[in-house]
C-alpha positions as CSV (number, residue, x, y, z in Angstrom):
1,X,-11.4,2.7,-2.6
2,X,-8.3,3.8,-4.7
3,X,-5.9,1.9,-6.7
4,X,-2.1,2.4,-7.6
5,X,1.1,0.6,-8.1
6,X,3.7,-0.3,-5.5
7,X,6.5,1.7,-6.0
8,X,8.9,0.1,-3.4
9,X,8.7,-1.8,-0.1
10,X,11.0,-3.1,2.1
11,X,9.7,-6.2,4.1
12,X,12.1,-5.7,6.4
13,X,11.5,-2.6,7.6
14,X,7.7,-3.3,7.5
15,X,7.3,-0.2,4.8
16,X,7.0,1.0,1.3
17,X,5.5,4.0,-1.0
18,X,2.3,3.5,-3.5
19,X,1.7,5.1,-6.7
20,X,-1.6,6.1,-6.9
21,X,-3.5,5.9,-10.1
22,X,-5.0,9.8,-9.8
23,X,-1.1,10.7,-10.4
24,X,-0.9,12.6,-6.9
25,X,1.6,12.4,-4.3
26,X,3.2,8.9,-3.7
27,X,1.5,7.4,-0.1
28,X,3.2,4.8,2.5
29,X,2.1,1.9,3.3
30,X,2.9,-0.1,6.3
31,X,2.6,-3.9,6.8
32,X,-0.1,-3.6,9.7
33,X,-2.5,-2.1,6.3
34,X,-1.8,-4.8,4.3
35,X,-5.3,-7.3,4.1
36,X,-4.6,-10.9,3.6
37,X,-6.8,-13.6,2.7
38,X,-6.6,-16.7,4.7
39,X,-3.9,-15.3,6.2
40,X,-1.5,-15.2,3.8
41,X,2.0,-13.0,4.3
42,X,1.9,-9.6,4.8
43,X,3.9,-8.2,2.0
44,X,4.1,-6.2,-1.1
45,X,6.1,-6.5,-4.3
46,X,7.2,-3.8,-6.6
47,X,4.9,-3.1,-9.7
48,X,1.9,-4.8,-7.9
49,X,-1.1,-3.5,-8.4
50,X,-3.4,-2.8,-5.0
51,X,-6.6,-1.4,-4.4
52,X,-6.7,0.9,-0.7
53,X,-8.1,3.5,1.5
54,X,-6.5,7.0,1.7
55,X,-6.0,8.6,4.9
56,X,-3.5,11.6,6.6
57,X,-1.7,10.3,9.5
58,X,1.1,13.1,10.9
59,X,0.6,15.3,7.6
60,X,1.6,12.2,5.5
61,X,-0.4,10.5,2.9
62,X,-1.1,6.9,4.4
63,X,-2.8,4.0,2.5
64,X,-5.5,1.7,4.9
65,X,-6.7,-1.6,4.5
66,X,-4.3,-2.5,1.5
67,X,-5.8,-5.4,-0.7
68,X,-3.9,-6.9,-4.1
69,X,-5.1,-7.0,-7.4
70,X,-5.0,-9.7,-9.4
């Protein structure tokens, strides 16, 4: 798994961009990725670290199976 930064999202528009650690291109990140415990909200805040999988959907730069950091 990779790790980056949250760079925006907007929870209601159910998207936002990741800064990922290796310092390569920014990747979305949509609310269906997002991995809650306990079933918790599915959101994101800016400057929150996360932990994900990479993946190409449509030639973009997608992050999977979002989980926070503490």
């Amino acid at each position: 798994m990779a790790t980056g930064t949250v760079q925006s999202y907007h929870a209601n528009h159910g998207y936002g961009l990741i800064a990922p650690d290796d310092d390569g291109p920014p990747l979305y990140v949509y609310v269906d990725s997002i991995l809650t415990a306990g079933g918790g909200e599915r959101a994101l805040a800016e400057g929150q670290r996360v932990e994900y999988d990479p993946t190409e959907q449509e030639g973009r730069r997608v992050a999977e199976r979002v989980r926070r950091l503490a």
